[in-house]
N, C-alpha and C positions, 0 to 999 in steps of 0.2 A: 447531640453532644453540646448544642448552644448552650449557653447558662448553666453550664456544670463545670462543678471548680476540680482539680486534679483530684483523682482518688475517689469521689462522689458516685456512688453507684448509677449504673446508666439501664434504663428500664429495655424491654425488648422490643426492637423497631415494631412500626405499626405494619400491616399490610400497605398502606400505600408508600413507606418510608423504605422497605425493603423492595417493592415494585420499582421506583425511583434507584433503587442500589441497583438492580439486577440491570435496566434500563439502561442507564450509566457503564458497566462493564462491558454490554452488550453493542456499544458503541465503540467505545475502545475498541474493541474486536472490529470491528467493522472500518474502524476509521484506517486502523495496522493493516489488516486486508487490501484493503481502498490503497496505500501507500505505496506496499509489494507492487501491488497491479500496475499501477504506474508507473512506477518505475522498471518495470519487465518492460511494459510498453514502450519508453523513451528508449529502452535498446535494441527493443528489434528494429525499432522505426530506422533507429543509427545504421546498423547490421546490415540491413536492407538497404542504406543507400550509400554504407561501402559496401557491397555486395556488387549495386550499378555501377559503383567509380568501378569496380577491379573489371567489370563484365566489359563498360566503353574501350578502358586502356587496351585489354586484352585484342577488342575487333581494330585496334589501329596499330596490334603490332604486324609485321610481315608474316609471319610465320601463321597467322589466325587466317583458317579458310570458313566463310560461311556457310552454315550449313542450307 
């Protein structure tokens, strides 16, 4: 679409021009993926270590017998 003025008929991408487009989507998807991922990650990681805080407090109350 470089050097084409509004309205200007626009010819049909080339194979490598549409390869490039699909490429490009194909990342998008990947980089959205990649984001979810981590961030799921940084909450179990969290989860996990209040999970330790509750589990420590828990063996220093009285009432906690070891197993």
């Amino acid at each position: 679409m470089e050097g084409k003025k509004p309205g200007e008929k626009i010819n049909k991408p080339t194979a490598e021009q549409a390869e490039i487009g699909r490429i490009g989507r194909q990342l998008e998807v990947s980089e959205r993926k990649l984001a979810r991922t981590e961030a799921k990650l940084s909450i179990m990681g969290k989860a996990r270590l209040l999970l330790e805080d509750i589990s420590e407090s828990a063996e220093q109350q009285p009432w906690y017998k070891k197993p």
